[in-house]
N, C-alpha and C positions, 0 to 999 in steps of 0.2 A: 351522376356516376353510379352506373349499376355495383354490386358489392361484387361482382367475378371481374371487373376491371381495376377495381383498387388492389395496389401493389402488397405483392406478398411480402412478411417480413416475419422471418424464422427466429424464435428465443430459444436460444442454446442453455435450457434449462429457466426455473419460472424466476422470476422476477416480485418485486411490491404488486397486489393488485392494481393499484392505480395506475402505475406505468404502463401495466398490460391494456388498461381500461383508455389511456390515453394512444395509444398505437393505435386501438380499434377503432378509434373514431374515423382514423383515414386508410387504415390498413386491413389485410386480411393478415389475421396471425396462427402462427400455429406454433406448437413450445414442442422442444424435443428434447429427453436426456441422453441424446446421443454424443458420446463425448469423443472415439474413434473417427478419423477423420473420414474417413470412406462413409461411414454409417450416416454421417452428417449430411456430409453432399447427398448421397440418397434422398434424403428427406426436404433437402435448401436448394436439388436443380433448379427450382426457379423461382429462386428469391429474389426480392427486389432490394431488399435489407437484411442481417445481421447483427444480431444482438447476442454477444458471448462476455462469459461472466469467466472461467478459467480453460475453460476448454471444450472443445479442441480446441489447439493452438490456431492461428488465423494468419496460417501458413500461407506462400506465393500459389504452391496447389491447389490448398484449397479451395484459393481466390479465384484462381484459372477456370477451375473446372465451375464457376455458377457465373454464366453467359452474361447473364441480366444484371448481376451484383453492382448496384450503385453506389450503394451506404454501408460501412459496418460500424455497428454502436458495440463502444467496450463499457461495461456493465464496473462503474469505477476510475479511477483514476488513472493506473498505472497501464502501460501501453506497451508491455516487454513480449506481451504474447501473441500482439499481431505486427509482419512485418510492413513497415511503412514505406519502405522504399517500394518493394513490390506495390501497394495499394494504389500509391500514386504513380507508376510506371504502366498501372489496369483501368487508370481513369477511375477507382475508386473512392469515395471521402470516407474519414475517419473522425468520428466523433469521440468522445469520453465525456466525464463527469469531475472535472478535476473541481478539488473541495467537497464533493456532494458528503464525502463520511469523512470529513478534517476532525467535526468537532470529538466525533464519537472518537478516531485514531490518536488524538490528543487526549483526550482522556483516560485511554486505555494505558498510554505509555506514561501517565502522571501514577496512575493504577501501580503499574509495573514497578517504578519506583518506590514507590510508598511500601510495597509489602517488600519488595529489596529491605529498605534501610528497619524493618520494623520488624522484619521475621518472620512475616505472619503465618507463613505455613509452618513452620517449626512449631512455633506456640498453638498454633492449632489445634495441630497433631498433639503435644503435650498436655493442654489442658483439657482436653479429650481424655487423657490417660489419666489423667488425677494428679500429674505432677508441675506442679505450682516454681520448681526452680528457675525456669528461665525469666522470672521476676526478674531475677542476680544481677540483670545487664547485659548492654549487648546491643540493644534496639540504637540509631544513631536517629538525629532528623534532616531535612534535609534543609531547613531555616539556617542560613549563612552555609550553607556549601556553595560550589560551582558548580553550574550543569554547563555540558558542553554541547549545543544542540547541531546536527550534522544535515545540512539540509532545512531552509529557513523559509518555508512555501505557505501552500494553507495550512497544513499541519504544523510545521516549526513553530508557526508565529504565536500559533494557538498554546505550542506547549511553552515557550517563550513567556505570555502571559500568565502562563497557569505560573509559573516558579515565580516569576516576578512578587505575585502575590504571598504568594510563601514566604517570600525572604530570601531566594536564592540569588546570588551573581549569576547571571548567566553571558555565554559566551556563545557566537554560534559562525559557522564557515559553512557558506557556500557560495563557491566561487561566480556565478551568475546572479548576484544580486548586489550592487553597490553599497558602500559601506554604509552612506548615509540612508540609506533604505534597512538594511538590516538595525541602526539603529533607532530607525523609526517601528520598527517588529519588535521593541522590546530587549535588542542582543548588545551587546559590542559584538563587534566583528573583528577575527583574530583569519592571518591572512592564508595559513593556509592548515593540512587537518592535522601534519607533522608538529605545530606551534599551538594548534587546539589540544591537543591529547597531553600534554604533562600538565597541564593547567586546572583538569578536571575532577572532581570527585562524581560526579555521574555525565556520562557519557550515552546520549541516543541518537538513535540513525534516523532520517527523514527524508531518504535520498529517493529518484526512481532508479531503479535498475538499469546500468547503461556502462557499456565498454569502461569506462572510469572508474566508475563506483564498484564493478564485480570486484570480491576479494579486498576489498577497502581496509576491512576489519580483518586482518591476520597477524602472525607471528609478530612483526614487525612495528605493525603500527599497537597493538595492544602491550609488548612491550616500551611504548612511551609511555602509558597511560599511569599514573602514581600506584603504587598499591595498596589496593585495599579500596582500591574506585568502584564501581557499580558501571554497570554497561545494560544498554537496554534497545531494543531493537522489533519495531512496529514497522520497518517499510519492505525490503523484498529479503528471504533467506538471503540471495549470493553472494549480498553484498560481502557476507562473513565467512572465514573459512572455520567449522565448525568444530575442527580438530583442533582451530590455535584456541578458539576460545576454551576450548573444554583443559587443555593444557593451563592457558592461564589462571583458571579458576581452579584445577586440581592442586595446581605447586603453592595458592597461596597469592597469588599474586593479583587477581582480583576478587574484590571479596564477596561478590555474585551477579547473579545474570539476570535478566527477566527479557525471555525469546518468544517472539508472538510468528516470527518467522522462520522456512528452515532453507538449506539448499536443494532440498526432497521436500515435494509435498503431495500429496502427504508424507509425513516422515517416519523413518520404522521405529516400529516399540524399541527394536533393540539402539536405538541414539542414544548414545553415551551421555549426553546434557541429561537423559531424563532419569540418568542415577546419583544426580547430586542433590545433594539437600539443601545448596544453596542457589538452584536454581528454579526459576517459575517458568511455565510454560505455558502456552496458550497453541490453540489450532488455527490460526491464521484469522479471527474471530475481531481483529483490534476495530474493524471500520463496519460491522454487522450489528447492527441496532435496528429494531425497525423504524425508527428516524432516518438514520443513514441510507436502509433500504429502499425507502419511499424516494427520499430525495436522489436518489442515486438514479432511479428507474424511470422516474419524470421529467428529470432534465436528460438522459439520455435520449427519451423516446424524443422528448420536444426538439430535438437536435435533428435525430433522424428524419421528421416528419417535415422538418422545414430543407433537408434536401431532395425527399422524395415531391415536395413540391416545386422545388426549382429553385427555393429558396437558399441564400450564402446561410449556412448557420451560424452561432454566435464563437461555437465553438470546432474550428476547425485545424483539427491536427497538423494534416499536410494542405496548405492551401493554395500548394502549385498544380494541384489538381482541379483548382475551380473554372479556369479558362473553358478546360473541356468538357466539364460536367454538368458548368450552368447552361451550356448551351442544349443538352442534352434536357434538361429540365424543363 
């Protein structure tokens, strides 16, 4: 195979070196930060692959307009940003990374916590200043509380584990995993998120973003939650509506946040979460490690490369597509 007949495959911004490294074994690549969709197709007419990490979104359009498109590789787990129904309607596969960054998004949201119940940016800020009061109390731990985990997949189970260790009760709902499976993850399972929420003193989301889960976290359901809980949230902004949380955490009623995610992202300076002092913030950063990175780019690409070969891959999103595609292979 000469290298102007191997299949093009376009990176919607760069990737782990290795992943890129492993593309090029069988691909011709080329990386673009074209994040407008028009700007994109310009660049991806005739791609043979796609590989996008937040954007552009991996719209039905976008799809139409590149002829050759077989493959799109989503750079990560979550799969809100490309539609599937379209993909598989174009004869297209879809791959992702589910797990590649669990252990790092697990961590991040144990993180979250942990400076929740201990203040840290408060005392930060104070001990920096020379003033030594916030000694006085105040820090809570989180050994014998309940965590209420929202979504029990690669990441849940992970942070599932992390609390176990601690000393936490944990509790976890989601509705697609049977009970005895979730207590095999580490949780009990409580049956649904109405029956999770008064039960908890920290409360985090693990959901993907989907018709159900948008808006999950609002007025309604945060007022079940006890007061004075902790809420913490590493999986997509929407899930939450930002106003109720900001509402419940200004009157009092909970006693702080740690958001790695928003309903805008980027989100503007002027969000109101980011003038409280009991809340922490992150830029969408929770599954970015160069661990995560690597793995995330390598088993993407190895996904892709085995349908550019004709190959089923291991991980295939929509696989009512394979009929058509392996034959095309």
């Amino acid at each position: 195979m000469t290298p102007d007949s191997r299949p093009l495959v376009v990176l919607g911004g760069n990737i782990h070196p290795d992943g890129q490294a492993l593309l090029e074994t069988e691909a011709r690549v080329i990386v673009t930060m074209e994040e407008d969709e028009a700007a994109f197709v310009r660049v991806a007419a005739d791609a043979d692959g796609i590989l996008l990490r937040t954007r552009p979104r991996c719209s039905a359009s976008l799809m139409t307009a590149l002829p050759k498109l077989r493959v799109i590789g989503r750079h990560g787990a979550g799969l809100d940003i490309v539609d599937i129904e379209a993909a598989t309607r174009l004869g297209v596969a879809v791959v992702h990374g589910p797990g590649s960054n669990a252990q790092a998004v697990a961590e991040h949201a144990l993180m979250l916590m942990l400076v929740c119940v201990k203040r840290t940016l408060m005392i930060d800020k104070a001990t920096r200043a020379g003033d030594w009061a916030a000694r006085g109390g105040g820090n809570t731990e989180l050994h014998g509380k309940t965590l209420g985990i929202v979504g029990i997949g690669h990441i849940g189970r992970r942070v599932a584990k992390f609390a176990g260790a601690i000393g936490m009760k944990v509790l976890a709902y989601d509705k697609y995993v049977p009970a005895d499976e979730i207590r095999r993850r580490g949780a009990e399972p409580v049956e649904s998120l109405d029956a999770l929420l008064p039960q908890v003193d920290v409360l985090t989301c693990h959901t993907p973003l989907t018709d159900e889960t948008r808006a999950m976290i609002n007025d309604k359901t945060l007022g079940l939650m006890k007061k004075g809980a902790i809420y913490v949230n590493t999986s997509r902004g929407p899930v939450q509506q930002e106003r109720a949380l900001f509402e419940a955490l200004t009157r009092g009623h909970l006693a702080a946040a740690g958001v790695d995610v928003f309903e805008e992202e980027p989100t503007s300076l002027d969000n109101p979460l980011f003038n409280l002092p009991n809340v922490v913030v992150s830029s969408h950063v929770a599954g970015v490690t160069q661990e995560a990175r690597r793995q995330t780019s390598t088993q993407v690409a190895s996904e892709m490369l085995r349908v550019l070969r004709g190959e089923k891959p291991d991980v295939l999103v929509n696989p009512d597509v394979w009929p058509r595609l392996g034959r095309r292979g």
